[in-house]
DOKOL-141872 format. One record per atom (N, C-alpha, C): residue number from 1; residue in three letters; x negated, y, z; atom name. Coordinates in nm, 2 decimals. Last residue first. Layout:
+-----+-----+--------+--------+--------+------+
!   n ! res !      x !      y !      z ! atom !
+-----+-----+--------+--------+--------+------+
! NUM ! ALA !      X !      Y !      Z !   CA !
...
+-----+-----+--------+--------+--------+------+
END
This chain:
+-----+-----+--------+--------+--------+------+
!   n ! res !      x !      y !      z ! atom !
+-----+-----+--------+--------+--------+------+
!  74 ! UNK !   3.01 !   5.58 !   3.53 !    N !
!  74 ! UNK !   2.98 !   5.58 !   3.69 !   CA !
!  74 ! UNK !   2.90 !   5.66 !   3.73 !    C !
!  73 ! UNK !   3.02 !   5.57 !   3.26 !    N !
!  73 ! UNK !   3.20 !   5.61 !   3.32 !   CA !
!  73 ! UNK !   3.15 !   5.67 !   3.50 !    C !
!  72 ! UNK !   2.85 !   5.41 !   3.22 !    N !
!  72 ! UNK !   2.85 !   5.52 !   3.21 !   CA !
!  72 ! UNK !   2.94 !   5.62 !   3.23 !    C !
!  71 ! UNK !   2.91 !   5.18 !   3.23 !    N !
!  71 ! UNK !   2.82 !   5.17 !   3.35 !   CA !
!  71 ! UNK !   2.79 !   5.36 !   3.32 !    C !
!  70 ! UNK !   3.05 !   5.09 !   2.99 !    N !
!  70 ! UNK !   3.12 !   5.06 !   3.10 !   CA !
!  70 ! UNK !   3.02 !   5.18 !   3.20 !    C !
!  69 ! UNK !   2.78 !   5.10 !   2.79 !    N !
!  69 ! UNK !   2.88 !   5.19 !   2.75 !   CA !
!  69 ! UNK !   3.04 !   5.17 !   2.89 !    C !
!  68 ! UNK !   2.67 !   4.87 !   2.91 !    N !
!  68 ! UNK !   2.61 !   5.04 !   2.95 !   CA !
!  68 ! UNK !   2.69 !   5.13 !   2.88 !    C !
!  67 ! UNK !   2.82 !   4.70 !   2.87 !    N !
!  67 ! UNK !   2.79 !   4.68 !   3.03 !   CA !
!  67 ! UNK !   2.75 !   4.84 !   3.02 !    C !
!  66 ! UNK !   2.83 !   4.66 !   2.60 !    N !
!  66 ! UNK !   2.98 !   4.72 !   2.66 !   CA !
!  66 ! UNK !   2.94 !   4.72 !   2.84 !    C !
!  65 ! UNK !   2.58 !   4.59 !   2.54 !    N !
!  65 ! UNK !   2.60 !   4.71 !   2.50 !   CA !
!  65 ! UNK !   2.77 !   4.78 !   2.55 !    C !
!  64 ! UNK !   2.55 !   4.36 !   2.64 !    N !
!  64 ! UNK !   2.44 !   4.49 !   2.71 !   CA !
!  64 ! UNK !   2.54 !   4.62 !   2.66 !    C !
!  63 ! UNK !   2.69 !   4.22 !   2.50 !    N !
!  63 ! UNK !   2.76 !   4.24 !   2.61 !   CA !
!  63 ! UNK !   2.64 !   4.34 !   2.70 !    C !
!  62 ! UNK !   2.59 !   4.23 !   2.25 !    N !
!  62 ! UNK !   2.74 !   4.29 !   2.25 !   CA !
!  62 ! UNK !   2.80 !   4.31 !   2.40 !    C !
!  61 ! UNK !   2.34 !   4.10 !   2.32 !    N !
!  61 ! UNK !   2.35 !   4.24 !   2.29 !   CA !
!  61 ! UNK !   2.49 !   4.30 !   2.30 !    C !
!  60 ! UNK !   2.45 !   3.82 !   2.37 !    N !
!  60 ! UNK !   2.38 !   3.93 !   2.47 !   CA !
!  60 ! UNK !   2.34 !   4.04 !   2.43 !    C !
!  59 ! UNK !   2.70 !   3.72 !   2.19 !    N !
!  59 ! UNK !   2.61 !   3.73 !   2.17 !   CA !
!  59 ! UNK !   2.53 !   3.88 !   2.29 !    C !
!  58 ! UNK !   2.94 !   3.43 !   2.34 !    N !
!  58 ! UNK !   2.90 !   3.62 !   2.32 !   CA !
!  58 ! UNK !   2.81 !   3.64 !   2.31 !    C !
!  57 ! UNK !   3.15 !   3.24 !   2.37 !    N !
!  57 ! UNK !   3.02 !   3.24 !   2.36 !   CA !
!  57 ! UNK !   3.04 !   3.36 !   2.29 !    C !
!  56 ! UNK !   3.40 !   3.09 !   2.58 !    N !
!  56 ! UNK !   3.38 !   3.16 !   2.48 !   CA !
!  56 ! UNK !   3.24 !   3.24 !   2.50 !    C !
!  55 ! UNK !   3.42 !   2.76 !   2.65 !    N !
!  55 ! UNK !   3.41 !   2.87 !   2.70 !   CA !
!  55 ! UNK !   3.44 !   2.97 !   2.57 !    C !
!  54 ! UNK !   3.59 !   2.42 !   2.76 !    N !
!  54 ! UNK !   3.53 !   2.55 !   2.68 !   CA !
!  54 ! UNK !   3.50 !   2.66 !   2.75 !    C !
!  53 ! UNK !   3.61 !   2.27 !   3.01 !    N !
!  53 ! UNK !   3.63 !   2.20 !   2.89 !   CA !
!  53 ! UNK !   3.54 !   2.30 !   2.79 !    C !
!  52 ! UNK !   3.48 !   2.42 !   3.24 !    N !
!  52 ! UNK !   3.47 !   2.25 !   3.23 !   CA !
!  52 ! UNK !   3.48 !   2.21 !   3.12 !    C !
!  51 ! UNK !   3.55 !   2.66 !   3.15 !    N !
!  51 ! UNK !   3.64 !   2.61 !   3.26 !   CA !
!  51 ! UNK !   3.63 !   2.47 !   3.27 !    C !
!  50 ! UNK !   3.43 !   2.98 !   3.15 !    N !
!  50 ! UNK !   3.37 !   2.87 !   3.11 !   CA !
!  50 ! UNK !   3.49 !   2.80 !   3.22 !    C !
!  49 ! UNK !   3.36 !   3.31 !   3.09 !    N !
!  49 ! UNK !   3.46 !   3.22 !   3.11 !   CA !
!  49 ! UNK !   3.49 !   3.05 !   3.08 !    C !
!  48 ! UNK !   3.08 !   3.25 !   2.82 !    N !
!  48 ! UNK !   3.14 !   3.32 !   2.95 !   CA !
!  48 ! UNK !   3.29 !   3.25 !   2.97 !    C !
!  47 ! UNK !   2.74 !   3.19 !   2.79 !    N !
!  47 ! UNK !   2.91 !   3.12 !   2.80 !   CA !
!  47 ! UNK !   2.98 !   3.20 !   2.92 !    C !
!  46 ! UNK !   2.52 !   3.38 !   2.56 !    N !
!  46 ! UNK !   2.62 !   3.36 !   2.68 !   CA !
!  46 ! UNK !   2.71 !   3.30 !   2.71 !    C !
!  45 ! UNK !   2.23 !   3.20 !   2.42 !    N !
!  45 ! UNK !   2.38 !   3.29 !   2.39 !   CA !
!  45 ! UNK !   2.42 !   3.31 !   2.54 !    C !
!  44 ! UNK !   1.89 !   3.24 !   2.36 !    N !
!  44 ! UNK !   2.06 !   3.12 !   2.41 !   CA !
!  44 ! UNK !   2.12 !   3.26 !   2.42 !    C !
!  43 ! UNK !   1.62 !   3.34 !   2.29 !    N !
!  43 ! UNK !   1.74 !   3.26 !   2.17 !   CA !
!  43 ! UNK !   1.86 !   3.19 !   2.25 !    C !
!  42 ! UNK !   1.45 !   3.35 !   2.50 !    N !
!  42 ! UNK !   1.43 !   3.23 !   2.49 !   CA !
!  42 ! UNK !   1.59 !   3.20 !   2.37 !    C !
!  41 ! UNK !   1.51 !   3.65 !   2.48 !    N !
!  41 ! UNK !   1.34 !   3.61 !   2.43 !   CA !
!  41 ! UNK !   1.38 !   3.46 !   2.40 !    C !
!  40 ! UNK !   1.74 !   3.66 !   2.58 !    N !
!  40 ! UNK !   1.73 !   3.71 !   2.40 !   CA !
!  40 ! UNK !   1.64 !   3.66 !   2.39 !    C !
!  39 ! UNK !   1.69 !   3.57 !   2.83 !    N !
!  39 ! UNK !   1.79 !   3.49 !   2.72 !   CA !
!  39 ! UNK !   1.77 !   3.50 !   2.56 !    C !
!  38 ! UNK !   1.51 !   3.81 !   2.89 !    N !
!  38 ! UNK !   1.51 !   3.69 !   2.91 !   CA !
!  38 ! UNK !   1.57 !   3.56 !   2.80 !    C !
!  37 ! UNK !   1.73 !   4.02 !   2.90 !    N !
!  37 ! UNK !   1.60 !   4.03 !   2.74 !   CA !
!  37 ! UNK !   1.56 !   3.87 !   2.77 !    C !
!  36 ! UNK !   1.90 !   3.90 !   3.10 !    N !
!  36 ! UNK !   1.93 !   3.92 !   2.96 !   CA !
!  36 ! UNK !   1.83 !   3.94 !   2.87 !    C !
!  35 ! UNK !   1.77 !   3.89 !   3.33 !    N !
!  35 ! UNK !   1.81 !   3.82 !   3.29 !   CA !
!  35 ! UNK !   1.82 !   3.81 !   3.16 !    C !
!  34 ! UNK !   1.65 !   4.17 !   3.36 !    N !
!  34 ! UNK !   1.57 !   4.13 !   3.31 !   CA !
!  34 ! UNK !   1.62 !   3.95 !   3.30 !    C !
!  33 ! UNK !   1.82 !   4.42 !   3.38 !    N !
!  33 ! UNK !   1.69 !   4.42 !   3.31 !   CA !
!  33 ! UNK !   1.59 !   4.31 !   3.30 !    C !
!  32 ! UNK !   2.07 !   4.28 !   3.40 !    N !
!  32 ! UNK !   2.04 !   4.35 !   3.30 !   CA !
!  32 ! UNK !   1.94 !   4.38 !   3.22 !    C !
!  31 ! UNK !   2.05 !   4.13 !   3.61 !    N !
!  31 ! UNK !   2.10 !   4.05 !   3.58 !   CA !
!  31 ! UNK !   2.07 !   4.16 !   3.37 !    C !
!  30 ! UNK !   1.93 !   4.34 !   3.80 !    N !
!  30 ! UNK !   1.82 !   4.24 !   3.74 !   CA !
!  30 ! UNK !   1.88 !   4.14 !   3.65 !    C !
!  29 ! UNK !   2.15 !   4.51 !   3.82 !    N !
!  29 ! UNK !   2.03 !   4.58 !   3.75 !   CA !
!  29 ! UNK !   1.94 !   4.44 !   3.71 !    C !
!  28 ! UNK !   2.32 !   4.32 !   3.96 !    N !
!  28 ! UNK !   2.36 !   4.36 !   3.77 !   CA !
!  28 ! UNK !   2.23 !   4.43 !   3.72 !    C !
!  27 ! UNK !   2.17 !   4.11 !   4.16 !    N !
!  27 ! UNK !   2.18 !   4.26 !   4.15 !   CA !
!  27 ! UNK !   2.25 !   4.28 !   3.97 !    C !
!  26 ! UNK !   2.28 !   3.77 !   4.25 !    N !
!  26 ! UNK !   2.13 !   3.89 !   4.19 !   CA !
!  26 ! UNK !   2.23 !   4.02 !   4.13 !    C !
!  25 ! UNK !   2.28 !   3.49 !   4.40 !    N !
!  25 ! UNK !   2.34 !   3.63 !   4.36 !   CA !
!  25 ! UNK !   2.22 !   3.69 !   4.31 !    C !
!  24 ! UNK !   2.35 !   3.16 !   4.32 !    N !
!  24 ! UNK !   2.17 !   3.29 !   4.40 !   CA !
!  24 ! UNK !   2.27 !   3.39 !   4.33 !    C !
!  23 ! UNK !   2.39 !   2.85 !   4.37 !    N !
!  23 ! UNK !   2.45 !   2.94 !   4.35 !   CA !
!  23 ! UNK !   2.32 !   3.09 !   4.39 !    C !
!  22 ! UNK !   2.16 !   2.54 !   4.26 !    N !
!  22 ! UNK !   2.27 !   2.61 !   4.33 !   CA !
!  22 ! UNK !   2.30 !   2.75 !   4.30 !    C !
!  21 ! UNK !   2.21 !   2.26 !   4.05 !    N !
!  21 ! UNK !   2.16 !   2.39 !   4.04 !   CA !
!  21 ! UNK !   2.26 !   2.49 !   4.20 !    C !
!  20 ! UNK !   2.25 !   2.01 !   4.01 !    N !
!  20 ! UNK !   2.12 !   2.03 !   4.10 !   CA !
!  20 ! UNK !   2.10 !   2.17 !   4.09 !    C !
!  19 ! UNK !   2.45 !   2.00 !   3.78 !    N !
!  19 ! UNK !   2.49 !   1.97 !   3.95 !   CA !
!  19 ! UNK !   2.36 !   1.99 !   4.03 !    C !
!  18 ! UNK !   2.43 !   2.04 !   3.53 !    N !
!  18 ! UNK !   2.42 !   2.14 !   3.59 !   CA !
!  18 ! UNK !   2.40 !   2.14 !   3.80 !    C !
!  17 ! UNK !   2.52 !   1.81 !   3.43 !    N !
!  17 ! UNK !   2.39 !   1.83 !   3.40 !   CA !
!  17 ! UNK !   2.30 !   1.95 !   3.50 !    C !
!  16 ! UNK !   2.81 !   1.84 !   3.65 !    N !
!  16 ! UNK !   2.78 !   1.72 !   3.54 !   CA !
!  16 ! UNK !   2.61 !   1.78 !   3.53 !    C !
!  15 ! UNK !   2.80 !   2.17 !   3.72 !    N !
!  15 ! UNK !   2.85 !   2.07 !   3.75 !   CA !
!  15 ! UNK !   2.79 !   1.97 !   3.63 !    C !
!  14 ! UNK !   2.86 !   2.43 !   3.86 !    N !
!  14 ! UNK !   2.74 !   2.38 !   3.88 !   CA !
!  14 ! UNK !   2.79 !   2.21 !   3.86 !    C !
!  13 ! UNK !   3.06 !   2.60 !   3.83 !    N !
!  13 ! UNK !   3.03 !   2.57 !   3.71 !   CA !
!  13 ! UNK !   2.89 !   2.51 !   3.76 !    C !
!  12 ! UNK !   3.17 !   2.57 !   4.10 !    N !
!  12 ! UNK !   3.23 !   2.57 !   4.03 !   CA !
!  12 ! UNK !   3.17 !   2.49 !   3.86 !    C !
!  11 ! UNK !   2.96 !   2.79 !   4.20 !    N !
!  11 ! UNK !   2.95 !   2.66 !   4.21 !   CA !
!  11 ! UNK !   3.02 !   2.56 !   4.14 !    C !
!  10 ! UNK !   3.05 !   3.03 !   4.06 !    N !
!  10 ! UNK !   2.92 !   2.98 !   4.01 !   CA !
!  10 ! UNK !   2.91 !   2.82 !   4.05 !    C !
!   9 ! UNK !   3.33 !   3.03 !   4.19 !    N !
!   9 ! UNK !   3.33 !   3.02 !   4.04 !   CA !
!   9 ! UNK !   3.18 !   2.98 !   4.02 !    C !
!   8 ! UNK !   3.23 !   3.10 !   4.45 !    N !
!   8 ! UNK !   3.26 !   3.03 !   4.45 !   CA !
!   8 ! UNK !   3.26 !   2.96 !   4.30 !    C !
!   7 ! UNK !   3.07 !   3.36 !   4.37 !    N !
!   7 ! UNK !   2.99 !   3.24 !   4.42 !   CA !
!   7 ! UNK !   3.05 !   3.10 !   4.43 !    C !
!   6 ! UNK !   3.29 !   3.52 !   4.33 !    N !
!   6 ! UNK !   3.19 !   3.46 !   4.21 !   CA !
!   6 ! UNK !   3.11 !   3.37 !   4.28 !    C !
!   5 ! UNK !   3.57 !   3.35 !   4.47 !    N !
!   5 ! UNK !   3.48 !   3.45 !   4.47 !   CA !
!   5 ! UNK !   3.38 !   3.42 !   4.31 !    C !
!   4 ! UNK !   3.90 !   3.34 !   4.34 !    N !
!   4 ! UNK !   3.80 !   3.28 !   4.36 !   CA !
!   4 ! UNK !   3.67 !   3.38 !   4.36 !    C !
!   3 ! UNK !   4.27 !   3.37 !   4.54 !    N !
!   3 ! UNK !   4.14 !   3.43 !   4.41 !   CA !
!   3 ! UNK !   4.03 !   3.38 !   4.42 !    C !
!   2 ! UNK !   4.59 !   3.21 !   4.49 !    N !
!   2 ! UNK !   4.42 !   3.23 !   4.53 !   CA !
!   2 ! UNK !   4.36 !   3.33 !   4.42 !    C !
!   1 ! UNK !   4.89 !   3.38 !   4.49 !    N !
!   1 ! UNK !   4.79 !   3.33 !   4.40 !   CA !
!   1 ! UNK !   4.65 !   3.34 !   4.48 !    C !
+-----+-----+--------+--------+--------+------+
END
């Protein structure tokens, strides 16, 4: 079985409206502290596992809140 990186999966979802966007890694601490209040300030949701057709949409508290109840195990 292939596996796909995340960079690869980000390009991936660079597509149709999205196609001028490229791939940028960034740290879980900035994707935490300040991606996400980000999102909450401008009201968008999360698409996660996204495959062209659907995704499933997660409200960005439910996922701060299983990233620092995960991030506490560490």
């Amino acid at each position: 079985m292939n596996s796909i990186t995340s960079k690869e999966f980000a390009e991936y979802c660079a597509h149709e409206e999205w196609s001028n966007y490229k791939a940028h890694c960034i740290s879980l601490d900035e994707f935490i502290s300040d991606w996400l209040p980000n999102m909450v300030e401008d009201q968008h949701k999360l698409s996660i596992f996204w495959n062209r057709d659907d995704s499933a949409v997660l409200e960005i508290q439910v996922l701060l809140n299983d990233l620092e109840k995960e991030l506490k195990k560490y």
